[in-house]
C-alpha positions as CSV (number, residue, x, y, z in Angstrom):
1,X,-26.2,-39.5,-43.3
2,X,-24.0,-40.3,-40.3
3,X,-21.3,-37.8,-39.6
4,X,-18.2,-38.4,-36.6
5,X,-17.6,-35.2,-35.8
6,X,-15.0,-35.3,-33.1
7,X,-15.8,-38.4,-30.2
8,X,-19.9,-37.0,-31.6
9,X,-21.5,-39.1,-33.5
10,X,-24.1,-37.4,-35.4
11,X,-26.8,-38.4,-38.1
12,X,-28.2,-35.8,-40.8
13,X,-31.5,-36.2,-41.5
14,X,-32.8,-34.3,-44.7
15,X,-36.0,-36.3,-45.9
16,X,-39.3,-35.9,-44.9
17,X,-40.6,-38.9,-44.3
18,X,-37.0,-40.1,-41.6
19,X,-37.4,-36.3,-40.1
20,X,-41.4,-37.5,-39.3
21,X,-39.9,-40.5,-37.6
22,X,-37.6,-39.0,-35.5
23,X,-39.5,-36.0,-34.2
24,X,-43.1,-37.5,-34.1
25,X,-42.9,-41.6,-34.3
26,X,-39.8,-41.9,-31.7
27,X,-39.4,-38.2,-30.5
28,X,-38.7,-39.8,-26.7
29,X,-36.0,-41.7,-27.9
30,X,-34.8,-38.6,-29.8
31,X,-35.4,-36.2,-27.1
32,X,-32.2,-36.2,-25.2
33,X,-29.9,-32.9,-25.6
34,X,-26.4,-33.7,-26.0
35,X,-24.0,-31.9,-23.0
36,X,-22.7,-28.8,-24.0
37,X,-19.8,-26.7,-21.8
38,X,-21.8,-23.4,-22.6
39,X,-25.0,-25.3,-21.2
40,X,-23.5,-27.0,-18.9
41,X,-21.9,-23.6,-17.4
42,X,-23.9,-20.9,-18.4
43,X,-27.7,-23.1,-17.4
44,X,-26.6,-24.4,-14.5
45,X,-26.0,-27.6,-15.3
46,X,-28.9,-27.2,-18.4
47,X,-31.6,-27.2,-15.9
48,X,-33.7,-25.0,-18.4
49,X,-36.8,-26.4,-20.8
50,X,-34.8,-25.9,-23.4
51,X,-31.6,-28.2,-22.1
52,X,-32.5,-30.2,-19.6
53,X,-32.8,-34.2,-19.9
54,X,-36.6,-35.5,-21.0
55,X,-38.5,-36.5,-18.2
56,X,-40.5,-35.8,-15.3
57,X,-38.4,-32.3,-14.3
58,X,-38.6,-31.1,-18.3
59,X,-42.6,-32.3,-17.9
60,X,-42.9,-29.6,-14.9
61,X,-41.0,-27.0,-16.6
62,X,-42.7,-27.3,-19.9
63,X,-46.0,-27.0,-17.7
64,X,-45.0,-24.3,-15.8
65,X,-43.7,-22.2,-19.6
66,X,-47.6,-23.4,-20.8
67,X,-49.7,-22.3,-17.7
68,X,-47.3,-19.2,-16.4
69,X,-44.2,-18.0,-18.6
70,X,-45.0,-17.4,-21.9
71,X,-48.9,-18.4,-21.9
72,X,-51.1,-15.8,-24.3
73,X,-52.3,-14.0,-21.1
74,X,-48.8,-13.2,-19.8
75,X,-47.5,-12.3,-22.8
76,X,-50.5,-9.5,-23.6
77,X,-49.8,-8.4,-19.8
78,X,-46.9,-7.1,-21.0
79,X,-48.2,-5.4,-23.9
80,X,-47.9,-1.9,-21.8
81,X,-44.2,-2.1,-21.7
82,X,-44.2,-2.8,-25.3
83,X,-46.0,0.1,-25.9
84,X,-43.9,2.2,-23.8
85,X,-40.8,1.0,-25.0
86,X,-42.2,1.7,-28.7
87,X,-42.7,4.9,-27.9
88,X,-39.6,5.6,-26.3
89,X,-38.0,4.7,-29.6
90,X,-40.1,6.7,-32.1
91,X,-39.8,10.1,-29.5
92,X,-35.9,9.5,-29.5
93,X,-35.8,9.0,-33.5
94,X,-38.3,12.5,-33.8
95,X,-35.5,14.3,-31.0
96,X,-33.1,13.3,-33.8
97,X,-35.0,14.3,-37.2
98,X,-32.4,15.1,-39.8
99,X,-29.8,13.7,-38.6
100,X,-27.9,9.8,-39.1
101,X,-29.3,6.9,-37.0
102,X,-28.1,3.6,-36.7
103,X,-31.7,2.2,-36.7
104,X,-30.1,-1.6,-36.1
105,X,-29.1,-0.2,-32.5
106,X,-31.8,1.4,-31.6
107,X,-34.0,-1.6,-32.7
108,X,-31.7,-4.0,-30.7
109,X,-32.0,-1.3,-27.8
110,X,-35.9,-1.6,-28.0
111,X,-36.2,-5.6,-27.9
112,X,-33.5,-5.7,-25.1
113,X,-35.1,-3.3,-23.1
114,X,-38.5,-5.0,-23.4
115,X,-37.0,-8.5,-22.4
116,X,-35.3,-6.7,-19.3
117,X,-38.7,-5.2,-18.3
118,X,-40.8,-8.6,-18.7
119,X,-38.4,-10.7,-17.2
120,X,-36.8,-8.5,-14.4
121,X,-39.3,-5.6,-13.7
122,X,-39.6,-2.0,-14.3
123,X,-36.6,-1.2,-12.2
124,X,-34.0,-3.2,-13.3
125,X,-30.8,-2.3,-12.1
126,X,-27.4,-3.0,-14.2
127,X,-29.9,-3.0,-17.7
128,X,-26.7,-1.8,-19.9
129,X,-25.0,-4.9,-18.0
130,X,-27.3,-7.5,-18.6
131,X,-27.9,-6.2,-22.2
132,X,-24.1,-6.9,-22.9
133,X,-24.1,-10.0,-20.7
134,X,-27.1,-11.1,-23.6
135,X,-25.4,-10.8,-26.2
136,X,-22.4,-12.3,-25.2
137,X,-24.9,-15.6,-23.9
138,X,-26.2,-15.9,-27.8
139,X,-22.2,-15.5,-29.0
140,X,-21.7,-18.7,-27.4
141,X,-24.9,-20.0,-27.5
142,X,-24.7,-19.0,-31.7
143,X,-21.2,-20.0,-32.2
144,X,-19.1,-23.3,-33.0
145,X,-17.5,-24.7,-30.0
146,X,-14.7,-27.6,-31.1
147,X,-14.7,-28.6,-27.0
148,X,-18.4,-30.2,-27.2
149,X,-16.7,-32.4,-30.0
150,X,-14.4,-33.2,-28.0
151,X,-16.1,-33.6,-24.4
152,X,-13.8,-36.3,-22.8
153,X,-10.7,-34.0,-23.2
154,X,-11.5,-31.7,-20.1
155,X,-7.6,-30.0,-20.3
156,X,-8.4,-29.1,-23.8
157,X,-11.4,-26.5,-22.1
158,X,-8.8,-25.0,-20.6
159,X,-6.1,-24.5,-22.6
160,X,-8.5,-23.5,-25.7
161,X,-9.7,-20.6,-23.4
162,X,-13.3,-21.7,-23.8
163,X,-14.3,-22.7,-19.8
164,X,-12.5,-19.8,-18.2
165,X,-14.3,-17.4,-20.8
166,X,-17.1,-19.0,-20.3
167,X,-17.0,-19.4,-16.4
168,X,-16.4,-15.6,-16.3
169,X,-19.0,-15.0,-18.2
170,X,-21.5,-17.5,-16.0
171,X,-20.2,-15.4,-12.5
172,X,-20.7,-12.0,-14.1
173,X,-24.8,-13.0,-14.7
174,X,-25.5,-14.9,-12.3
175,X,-24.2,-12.5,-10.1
176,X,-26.3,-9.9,-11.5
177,X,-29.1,-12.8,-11.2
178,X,-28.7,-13.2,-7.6
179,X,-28.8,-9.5,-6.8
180,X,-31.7,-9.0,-8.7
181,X,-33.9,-12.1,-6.9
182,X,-32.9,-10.9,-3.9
183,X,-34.4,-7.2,-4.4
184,X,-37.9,-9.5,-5.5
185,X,-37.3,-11.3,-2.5
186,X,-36.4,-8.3,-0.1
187,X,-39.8,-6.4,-2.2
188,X,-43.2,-5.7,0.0
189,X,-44.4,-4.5,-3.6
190,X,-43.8,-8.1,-5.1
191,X,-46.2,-9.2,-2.7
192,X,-48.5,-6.3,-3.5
193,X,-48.5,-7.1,-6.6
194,X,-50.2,-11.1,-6.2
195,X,-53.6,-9.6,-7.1
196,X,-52.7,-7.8,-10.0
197,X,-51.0,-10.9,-11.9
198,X,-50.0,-8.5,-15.4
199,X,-47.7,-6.6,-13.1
200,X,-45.9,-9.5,-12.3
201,X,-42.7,-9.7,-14.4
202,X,-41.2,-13.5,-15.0
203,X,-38.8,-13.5,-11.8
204,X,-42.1,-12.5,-9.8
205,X,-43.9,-15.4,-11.4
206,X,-41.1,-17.8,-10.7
207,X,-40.6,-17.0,-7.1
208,X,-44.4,-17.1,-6.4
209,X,-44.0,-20.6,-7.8
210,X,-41.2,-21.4,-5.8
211,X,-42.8,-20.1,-2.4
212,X,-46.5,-22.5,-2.9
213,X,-44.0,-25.6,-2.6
214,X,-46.6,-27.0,-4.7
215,X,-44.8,-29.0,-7.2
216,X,-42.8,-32.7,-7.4
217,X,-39.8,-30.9,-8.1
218,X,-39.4,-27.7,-5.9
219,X,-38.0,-25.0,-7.5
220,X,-34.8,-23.6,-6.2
221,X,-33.0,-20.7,-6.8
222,X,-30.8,-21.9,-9.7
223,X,-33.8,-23.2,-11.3
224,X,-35.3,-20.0,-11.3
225,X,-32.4,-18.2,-12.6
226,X,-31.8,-21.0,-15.9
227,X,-35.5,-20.9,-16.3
228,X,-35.6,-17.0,-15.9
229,X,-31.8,-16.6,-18.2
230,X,-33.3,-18.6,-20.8
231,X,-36.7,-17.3,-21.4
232,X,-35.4,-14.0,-21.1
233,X,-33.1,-15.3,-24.3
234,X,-36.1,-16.6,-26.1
235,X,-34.7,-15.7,-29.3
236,X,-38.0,-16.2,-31.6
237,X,-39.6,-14.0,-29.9
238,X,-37.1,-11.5,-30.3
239,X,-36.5,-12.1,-34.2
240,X,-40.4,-11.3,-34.3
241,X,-40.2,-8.0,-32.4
242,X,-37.2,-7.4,-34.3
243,X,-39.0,-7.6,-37.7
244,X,-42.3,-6.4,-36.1
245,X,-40.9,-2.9,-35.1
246,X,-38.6,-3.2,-38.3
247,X,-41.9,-3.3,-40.6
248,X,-43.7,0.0,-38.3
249,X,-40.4,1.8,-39.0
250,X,-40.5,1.3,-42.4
251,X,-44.7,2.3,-42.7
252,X,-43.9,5.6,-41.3
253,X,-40.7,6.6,-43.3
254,X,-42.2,5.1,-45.8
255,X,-45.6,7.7,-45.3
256,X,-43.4,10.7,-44.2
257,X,-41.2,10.7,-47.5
258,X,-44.3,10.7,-49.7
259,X,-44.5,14.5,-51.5
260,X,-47.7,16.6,-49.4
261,X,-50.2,17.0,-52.2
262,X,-51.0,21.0,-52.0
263,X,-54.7,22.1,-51.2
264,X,-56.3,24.5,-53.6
């Protein structure tokens, strides 16, 4: 089904066997992300995997999220922060026995706060910054923009509101981004910490990247901080946290609000 929506054209695929030929038979021709103002803004110029045109750049950066970002190693390195953070949770819920949570917070707090931790390191400055900085990214990430339907009309960005909100939003991260490089940078312990590869957090990994000059695109620093932004935002991964410590919270208030059978 073709739609026009705006100057966009757009087709609707819905069976089987046409979504098997666009995703698998002709998935290059079908590769290409359309341009969008929050990508275009917010990704620096949607120079992430997710984004960024098919070809040899998206080749490196889908090799480097393989091999370093998000491979099953790295991800169990972090397993120790999970924990922590976990237990964070369940001693703040006990400090407050008897009294009204709001467990959606707290479970928000959790997977925001292990995200922060993996992708920035343990002392991550600004956290309640970057937390609401987040969630503003998936608002417009998540929402309906009528200025990518309408792309030529570059005065109707502005006068809709959508690029200055969006610009201030981009120079409020990415100046949290820059300062928080720069301590890695500026850190003997990032150095100390080469040998001990599940300390590293995702900036770590990046930069080390970036300093072997080892690849056919060499990294710079806006490439770190759209590939760093958007795995950070790696929103399936935070649905299955979400639901993970959604289902432990449930097993033990499920457990604690069954009747003690008395002992004779």
């Amino acid at each position: 089904m073709h739609l026009q929506l705006g100057e966009v054209s757009t087709i609707v695929v819905s069976s089987p066997e046409t979504a098997k030929q666009v995703m698998q038979t002709h998935d290059v021709i079908f590769a290409q992300r359309p341009k969008s103002l929050a990508g275009t803004i917010l990704i620096y110029d949607q120079r992430d995997i997710a984004l960024s045109p098919y070809g040899a750049y998206w080749r490196q950066l889908k090799k480097i999220c393989i091999l370093e970002l998000l491979s099953a190693k790295r991800v169990q390195s972090f397993r120790s922060i999970r924990e922590q953070e976990v237990s964070k949770m369940i001693e703040s819920i006990s400090v407050k026995a008897g009294e009204v949570i709001n467990l959606s917070e707290m479970i928000f707090a959790l997977t925001n706060n292990i995200i922060c931790r993996a992708a920035f390191g343990e002392k991550c400055k600004d956290q309640r910054e970057i937390i609401s900085a987040f969630k503003e990214i998936v608002e417009v990430f998540g929402g309906f923009s009528v200025a990518d339907l309408y792309p030529s009309l570059k005065w109707f960005h502005v006068l809709s509101g959508e690029r200055p909100k969006i610009e201030r939003l981009h120079k409020r991260f990415d100046r949290m981004l820059e300062a928080i490089i720069g301590a890695h940078k500026a850190s003997t312990a990032r150095k100390e910490k080469r040998d001990g590869e599940a300390e590293e957090d995702l900036i770590d990994v990046l930069l080390r990247i970036q300093e072997e000059n080892a690849l056919d695109f060499p990294l710079t620093n806006e490439d770190v901080k759209a590939v760093a932004l958007v795995s950070a935002l790696d929103l399936p991964n935070l649905i299955v946290n979400f639901f993970h410590a959604l289902e432990f919270l449930y097993f033990i208030t499920k457990k604690r609000s069954q009747p003690r059978s008395s002992i004779h």
